[in-house]
Every structure is written in C-alpha cells, then in structure tokens.
MARPA-587718 format. One record per residue (C-alpha): x negated, y negated, z; residue number from 1; residue in one letter. Coordinates in steps of 0.02 Angstrom, whole numbers, plus 50000, padded with zeros to 5 digits. Layout:
       X       Y       Z   num   residu
       X       Y       Z   NUM        a
...
END
This chain:
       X       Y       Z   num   residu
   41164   40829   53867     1        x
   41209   40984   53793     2        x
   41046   41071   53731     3        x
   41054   41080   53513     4        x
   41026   41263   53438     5        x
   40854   41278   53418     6        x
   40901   41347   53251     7        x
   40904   41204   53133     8        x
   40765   41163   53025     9        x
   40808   40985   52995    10        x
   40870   40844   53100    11        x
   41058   40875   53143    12        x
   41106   40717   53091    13        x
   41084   40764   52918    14        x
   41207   40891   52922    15        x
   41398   40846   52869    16        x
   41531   40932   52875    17        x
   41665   40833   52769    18        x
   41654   40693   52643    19        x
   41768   40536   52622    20        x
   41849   40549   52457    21        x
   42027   40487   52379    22        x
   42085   40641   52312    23        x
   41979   40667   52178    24        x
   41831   40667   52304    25        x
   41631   40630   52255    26        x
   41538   40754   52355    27        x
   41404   40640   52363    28        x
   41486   40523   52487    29        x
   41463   40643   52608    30        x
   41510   40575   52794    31        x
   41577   40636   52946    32        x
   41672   40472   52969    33        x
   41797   40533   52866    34        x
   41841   40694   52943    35        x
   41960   40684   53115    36        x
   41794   40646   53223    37        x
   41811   40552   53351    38        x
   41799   40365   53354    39        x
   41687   40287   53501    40        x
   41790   40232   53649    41        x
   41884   40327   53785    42        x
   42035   40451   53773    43        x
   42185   40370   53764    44        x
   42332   40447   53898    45        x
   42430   40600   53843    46        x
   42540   40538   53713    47        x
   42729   40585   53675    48        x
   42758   40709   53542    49        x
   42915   40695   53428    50        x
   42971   40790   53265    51        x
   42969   40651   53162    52        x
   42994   40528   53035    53        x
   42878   40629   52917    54        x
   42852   40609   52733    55        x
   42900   40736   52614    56        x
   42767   40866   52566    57        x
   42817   40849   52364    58        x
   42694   40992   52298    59        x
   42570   41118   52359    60        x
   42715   41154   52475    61        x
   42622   41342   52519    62        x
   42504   41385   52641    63        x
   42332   41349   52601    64        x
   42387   41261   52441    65        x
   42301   41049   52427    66        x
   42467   40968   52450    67        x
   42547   40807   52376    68        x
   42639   40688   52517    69        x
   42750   40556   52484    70        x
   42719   40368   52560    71        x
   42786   40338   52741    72        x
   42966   40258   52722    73        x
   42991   40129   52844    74        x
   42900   40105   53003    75        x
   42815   40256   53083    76        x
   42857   40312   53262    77        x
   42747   40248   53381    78        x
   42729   40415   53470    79        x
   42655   40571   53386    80        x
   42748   40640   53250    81        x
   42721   40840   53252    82        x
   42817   40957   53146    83        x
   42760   41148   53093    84        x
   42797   41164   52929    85        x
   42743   41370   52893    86        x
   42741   41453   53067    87        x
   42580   41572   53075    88        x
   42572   41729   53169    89        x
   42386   41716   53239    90        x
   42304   41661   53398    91        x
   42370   41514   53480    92        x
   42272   41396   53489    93        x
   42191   41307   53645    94        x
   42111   41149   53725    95        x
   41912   41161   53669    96        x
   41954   41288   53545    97        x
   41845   41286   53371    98        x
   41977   41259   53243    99        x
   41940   41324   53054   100        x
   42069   41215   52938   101        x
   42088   41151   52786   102        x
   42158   40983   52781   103        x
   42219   40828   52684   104        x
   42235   40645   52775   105        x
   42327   40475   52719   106        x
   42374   40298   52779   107        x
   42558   40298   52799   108        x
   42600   40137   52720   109        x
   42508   40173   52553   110        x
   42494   40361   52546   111        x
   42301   40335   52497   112        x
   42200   40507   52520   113        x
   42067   40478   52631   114        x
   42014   40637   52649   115        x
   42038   40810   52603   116        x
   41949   40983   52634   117        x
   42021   41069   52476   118        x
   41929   40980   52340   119        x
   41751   41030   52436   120        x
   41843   41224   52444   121        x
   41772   41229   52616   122        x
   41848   41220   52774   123        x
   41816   41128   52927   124        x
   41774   41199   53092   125        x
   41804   41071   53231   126        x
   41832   41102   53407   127        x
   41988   41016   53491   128        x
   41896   40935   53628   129        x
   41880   40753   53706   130        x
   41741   40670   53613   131        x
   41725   40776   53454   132        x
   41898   40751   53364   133        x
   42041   40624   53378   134        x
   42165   40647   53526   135        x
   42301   40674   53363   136        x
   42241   40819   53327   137        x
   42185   40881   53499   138        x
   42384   40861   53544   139        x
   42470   40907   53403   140        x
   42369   41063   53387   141        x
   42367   41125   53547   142        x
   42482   41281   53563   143        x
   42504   41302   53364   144        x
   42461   41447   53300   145        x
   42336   41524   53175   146        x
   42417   41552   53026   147        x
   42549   41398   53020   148        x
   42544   41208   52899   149        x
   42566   41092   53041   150        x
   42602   40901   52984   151        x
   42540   40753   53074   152        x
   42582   40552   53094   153        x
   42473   40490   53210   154        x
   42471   40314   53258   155        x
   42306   40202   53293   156        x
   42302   40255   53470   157        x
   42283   40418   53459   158        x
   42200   40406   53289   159        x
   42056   40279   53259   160        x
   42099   40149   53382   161        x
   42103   39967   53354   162        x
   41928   39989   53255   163        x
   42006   40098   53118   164        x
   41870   40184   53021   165        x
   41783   40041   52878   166        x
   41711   40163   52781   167        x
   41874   40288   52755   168        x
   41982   40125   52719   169        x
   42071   40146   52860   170        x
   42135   40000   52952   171        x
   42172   39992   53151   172        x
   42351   39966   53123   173        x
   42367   40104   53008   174        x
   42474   40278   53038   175        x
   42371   40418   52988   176        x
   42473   40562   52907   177        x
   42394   40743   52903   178        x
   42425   40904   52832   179        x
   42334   41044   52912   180        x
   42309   41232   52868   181        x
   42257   41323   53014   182        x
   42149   41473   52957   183        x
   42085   41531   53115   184        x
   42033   41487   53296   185        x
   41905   41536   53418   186        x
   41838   41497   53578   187        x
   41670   41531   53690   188        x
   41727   41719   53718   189        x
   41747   41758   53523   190        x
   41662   41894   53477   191        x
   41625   41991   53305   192        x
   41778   42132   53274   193        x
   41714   42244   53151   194        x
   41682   42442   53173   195        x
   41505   42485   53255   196        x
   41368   42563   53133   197        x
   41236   42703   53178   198        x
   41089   42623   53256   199        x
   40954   42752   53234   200        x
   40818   42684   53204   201        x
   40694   42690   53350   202        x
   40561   42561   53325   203        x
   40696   42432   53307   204        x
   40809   42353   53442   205        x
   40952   42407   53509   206        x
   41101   42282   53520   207        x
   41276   42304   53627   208        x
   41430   42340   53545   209        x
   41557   42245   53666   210        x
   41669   42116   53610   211        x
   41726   42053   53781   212        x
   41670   41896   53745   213        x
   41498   41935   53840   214        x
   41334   41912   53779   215        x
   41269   42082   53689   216        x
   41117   42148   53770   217        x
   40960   42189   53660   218        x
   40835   42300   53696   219        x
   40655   42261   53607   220        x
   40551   42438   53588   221        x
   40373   42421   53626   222        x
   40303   42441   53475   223        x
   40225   42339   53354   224        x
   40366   42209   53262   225        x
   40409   42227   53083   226        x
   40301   42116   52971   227        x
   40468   42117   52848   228        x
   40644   42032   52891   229        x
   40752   42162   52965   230        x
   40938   42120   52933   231        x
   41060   42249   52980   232        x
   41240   42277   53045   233        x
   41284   42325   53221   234        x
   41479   42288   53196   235        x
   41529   42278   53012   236        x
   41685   42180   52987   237        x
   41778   42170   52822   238        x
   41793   41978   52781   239        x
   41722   41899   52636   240        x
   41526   41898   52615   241        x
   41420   41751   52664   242        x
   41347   41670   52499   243        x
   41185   41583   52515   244        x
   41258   41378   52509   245        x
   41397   41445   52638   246        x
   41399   41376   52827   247        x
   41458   41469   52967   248        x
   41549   41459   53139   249        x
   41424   41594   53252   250        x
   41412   41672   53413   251        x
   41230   41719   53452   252        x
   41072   41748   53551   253        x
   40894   41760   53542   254        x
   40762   41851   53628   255        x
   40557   41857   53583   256        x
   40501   42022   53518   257        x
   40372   42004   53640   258        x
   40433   42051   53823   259        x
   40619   42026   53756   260        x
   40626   41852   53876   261        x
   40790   41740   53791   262        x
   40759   41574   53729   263        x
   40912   41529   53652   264        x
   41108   41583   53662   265        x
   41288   41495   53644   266        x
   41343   41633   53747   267        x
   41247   41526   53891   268        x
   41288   41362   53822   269        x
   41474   41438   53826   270        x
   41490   41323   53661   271        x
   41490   41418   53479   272        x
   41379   41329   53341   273        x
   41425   41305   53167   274        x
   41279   41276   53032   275        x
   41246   41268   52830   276        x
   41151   41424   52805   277        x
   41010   41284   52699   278        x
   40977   41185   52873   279        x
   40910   41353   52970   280        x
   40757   41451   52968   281        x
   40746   41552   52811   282        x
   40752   41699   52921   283        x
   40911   41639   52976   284        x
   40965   41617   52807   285        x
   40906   41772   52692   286        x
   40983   41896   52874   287        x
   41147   41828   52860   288        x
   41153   41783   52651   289        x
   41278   41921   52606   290        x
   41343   42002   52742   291        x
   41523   41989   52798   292        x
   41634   41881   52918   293        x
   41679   41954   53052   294        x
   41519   42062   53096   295        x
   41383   42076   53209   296        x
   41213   42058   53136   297        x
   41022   42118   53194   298        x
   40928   41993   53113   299        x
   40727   42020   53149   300        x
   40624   41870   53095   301        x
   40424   41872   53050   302        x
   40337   41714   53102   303        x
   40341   41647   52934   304        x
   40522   41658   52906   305        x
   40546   41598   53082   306        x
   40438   41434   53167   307        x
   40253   41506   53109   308        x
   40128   41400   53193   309        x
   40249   41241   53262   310        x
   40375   41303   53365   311        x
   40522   41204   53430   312        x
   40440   41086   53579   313        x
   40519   41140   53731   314        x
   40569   41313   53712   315        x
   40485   41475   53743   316        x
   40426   41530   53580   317        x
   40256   41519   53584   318        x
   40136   41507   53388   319        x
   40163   41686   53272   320        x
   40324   41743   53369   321        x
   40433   41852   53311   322        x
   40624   41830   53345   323        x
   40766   41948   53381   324        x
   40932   41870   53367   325        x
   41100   41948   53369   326        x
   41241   41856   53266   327        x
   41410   41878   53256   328        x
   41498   41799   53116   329        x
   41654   41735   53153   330        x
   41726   41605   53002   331        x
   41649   41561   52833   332        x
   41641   41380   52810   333        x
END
C-alpha cells in the first residue's frame, strides 16, 4: 500500500474532489462517485478506438467554455468513440500522468448531465492510471495533448461496467459521453519552472534550484529554528496565486529542522499529491496561501502550525518539531 502524505489533517476520505450534479450542480452532494473514478473490478482489455458517432457540441463550443451536447442519435458504437475537437499545443500526455481538466459527462440515450467541473470553477486533477480513473479516459487520453477539447463516448465496458454508478444515475448499459478540457499534465518528474530568487539569508535553509525532476536538496543551518512561519520563494513562477479555499497538485519533501533526517517526499513515493489547502496543517496552509503556480516554496513550520505534541504515528517527527518542506506548485485546483 502506497504510504498517504503525512500532510493531511483529517481523514482522506473526507476529501472530494468532484460532486454529482445535473448541470445546475448542488455543491453539497459532494462525491467522488461522480467524477471518472474508477469503478471496483478489473481492467477491461485494450479497447478499439474510433472517431465516432459523436453528438454535436451545440454551445460553449470554445476551449475551456461549460459546453451544451446534444442526445446520442441512434445506437452508440460499441468501441471507444475519440475525437479532438481543439488540438492543444502542450505536453502530451502519458500513461500514469496527473491530468488537470475541466470536464462535463452525460448518458448517451438521454443527454442527462451527470457531472460537470465548470459549475464548481475548479478543475480536476486525476492521474490516468489502472485503478484511479475509468479505462475511457485512460485510452482516449493517452497521447492528447495539453491544450486540446477532446470528446468521449465510452461504452459500459470501459466506463462503469455492468454495475453502472447508482448514485450518478448511471445505468450499466448506458454510453457515457464526455467533454474534456485538458489544462495541463504532469508526471513524477514535474518540477516547479519559475526563475530562482536570492537566498541570503543565513540562518535559514538552503533549497536546490534543479528542475530535473529530482528531489531538491535542503540544507538545515545549525542554529536555533524560527519560532515564526517562514514562507518564501526559491523559484517564483508567474501563474495565478493560491487563494486560501484553493487545492493543489504538489511536488514536495520534508526534512526535520533537527539533524535535517526526511520523513516525507513524493519525490520517493515517485507519485505527486494533490490536497485542499483546509485539510493540511495550517503551516501548510498560511506558506502556500498566496503564492503562485508554478513556484518552488520554503515553507518553515513551528510546532504549533505543524503536529505540536501528537505527531503522525509512524513517522519520524518526534513532539515540538519543527518542519522544513520544500513545495513546488504545479496546478491550482
């Protein structure tokens, strides 16, 4: 089992990243059902992919734009429907990639909304791996690039299955139809692409400046830690700022002020982590509350911004630590 960020400050289960709604979605129905997860079972074969029949995208036709589809006419194909609608110019986009989309879903035969990421104005960031999303979108992604409206029919084996999904109304005969706006993608050896900033002060670490993909090293000084938060960029980048209710897709890693030993990293978990800045320690979330995507961030935590007294059971952070973390900031959810 792959070992959870010790970053969260409340069970993960909590946390959703898209609600079911019909277009006019409650927020309040939050669920990850709804969203492209995927369904129990195992991955079907490697299905065929054809250009169509697709239905007609009738409004919100540009990129980025919550579009209107028309109802399926006649029967679906049985294979996977794929057609890019706006070509991007971005980073292709690979098996086990994290994908940051917008995205609107419906049944074929009724053209009921089942979801949609524009009403919540927040995208999702999902990686396109076995056992995290359904094999629709890990095919009919895979070699699309950043940048492009890709539309979707995927039928219930590479969908939902059999099952369907109860809650999202979807049945397990039903053709799903997707639009999807690909914003970005990233994978284990993203790093943080802004410009590199002075680091002068002396009693404060020092953090590496490569974006190869490699963890950064830190260097702890040995003095006495800051009894403040220190937040503070190492590479600025010149994305939009990170507002307080935001989540984030992250590269990062954490070492103990005292002796420098690591305790956590998805550099070694070669897996990036995406979080709502109001499930983290409030260290976590006052560093990285307005500064921009695409940088590199020195965040210093004080034990009572960080775990205090009741560290995570199981790691190395002992009672009062103080944490040094490097972040890099790669998508604003």
């Amino acid at each position: 089992m792959r070992r959870r960020s010790l970053l969260i400050a409340v069970p993960a289960g909590l946390a959703t990243l898209a609600a079911c709604g019909d277009g006019g979605s409650d927020s309040s129905k939050a669920s990850e059902s709804a969203s492209p997860s995927a369904p129990d079972g195992s991955a079907a074969p490697p299905p065929k992919i054809v250009g169509g029949p697709l239905p007609a995208i009738t409004e919100g036709v540009k990129f980025g734009e919550k579009p209107t589809v028309a109802k399926g006419s006649g029967d679906p194909s049985k294979d996977l429907a794929v057609k890019t609608v706006i070509a991007g110019g971005g980073r292709v986009i690979a098996e086990n990639d994290f994908v940051v989309a917008h995205y609107l879903g419906q049944v074929w035969s009724t053209a009921k909304v089942f979801d949609n990421s524009y009403d919540r104005k927040a995208p999702l960031a999902i990686q396109l791996a076995q056992g995290s999303i359904i094999d629709g979108w890990r095919y009919g992604l895979a070699g699309k690039k950043a940048g492009s409206r890709v539309q979707m029919a995927i039928p219930p084996t590479w969908g939902y299955g059999p099952q369907g999904n109860e809650q999202a109304g979807i049945k397990g005969t039903d053709t799903l139809v997707f639009v999807v706006d690909v914003q970005d993608t990233f994978n284990a050896k993203s790093s943080a692409e802004g410009g590199e900033v002075a680091q002068d002060t002396t009693d404060l670490p020092k953090v590496g400046t490569n974006t190869d993909g490699k963890a950064p090293s830190i260097e702890v000084p040995d003095v006495a830690p800051p009894k403040k938060l220190v937040s503070r960029y190492i590479l600025e980048g010149d994305g939009e700022e990170v507002g307080a209710d935001n989540s984030v897709l992250v590269q990062y890693k954490g070492v103990l002020w005292d002796g420098g030993k690591e305790f956590d990293s998805t550099y070694g978990r070669g897996q990036l982590t995406s979080f709502s800045l109001q499930q983290v320690v409030k260290g976590w979330a006052q560093g990285l509350t307005g500064k921009k995507v695409g940088s590199r961030v020195l965040i210093v935590i004080p034990p009572e911004l960080g775990y205090g007294d009741t560290p995570p059971e199981g790691s190395d952070i002992k009672k009062d630590s103080t944490l040094v973390f490097s972040v890099d900031i790669l998508a604003k959810l």
